[in-house]
C-alpha positions in Angstrom: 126.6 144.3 141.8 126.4 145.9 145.7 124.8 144.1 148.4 121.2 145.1 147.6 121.1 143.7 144.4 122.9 140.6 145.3 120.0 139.8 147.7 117.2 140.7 145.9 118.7 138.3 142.6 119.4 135.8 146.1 115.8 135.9 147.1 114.6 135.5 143.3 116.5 132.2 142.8 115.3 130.3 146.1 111.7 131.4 144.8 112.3 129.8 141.8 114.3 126.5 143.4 111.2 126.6 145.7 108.4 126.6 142.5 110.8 123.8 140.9 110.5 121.6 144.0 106.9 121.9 144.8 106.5 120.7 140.8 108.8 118.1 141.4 107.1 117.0 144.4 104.0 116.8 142.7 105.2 114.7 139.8 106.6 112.4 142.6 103.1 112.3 144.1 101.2 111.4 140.8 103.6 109.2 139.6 103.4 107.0 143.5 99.8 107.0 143.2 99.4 105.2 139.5 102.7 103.0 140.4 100.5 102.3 143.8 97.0 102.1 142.2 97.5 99.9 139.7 100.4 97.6 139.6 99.6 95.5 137.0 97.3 97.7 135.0 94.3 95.0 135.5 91.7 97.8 136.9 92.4 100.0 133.8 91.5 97.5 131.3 95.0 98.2 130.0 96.3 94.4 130.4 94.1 91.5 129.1 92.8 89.0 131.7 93.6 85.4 130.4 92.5 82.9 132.5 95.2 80.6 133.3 98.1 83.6 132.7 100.4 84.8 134.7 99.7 85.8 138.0 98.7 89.5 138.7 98.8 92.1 141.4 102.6 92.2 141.7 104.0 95.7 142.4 107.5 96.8 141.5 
């Protein structure tokens, strides 16, 4: 493989580390936000509110 071709395949791997971090980024981002938004699941309806229970709005 010469010079050239060494670069070009050079140039085509950081593009493709770069696409891979933006996506991981992303993930990172999304997952923050539901981890941030709803700690304890109580504004998706995903978590039953008994009265009395445990107490809510704790965040890991």
């Amino acid at each position: 493989m010469n010079e050239r071709e060494q670069g070009t395949d050079m140039k085509r791997k950081m593009t493709e580390l770069q696409t891979q971090v933006e996506d991981l980024k992303a993930l990172v981002n999304t997952l923050l936000s539901v981890i941030c938004e709803e700690p304890d699941a109580e504004h998706s309806g995903a978590a039953p509110n008994l009265a009395g229970g445990p107490s809510t709005s704790y965040c890991m």
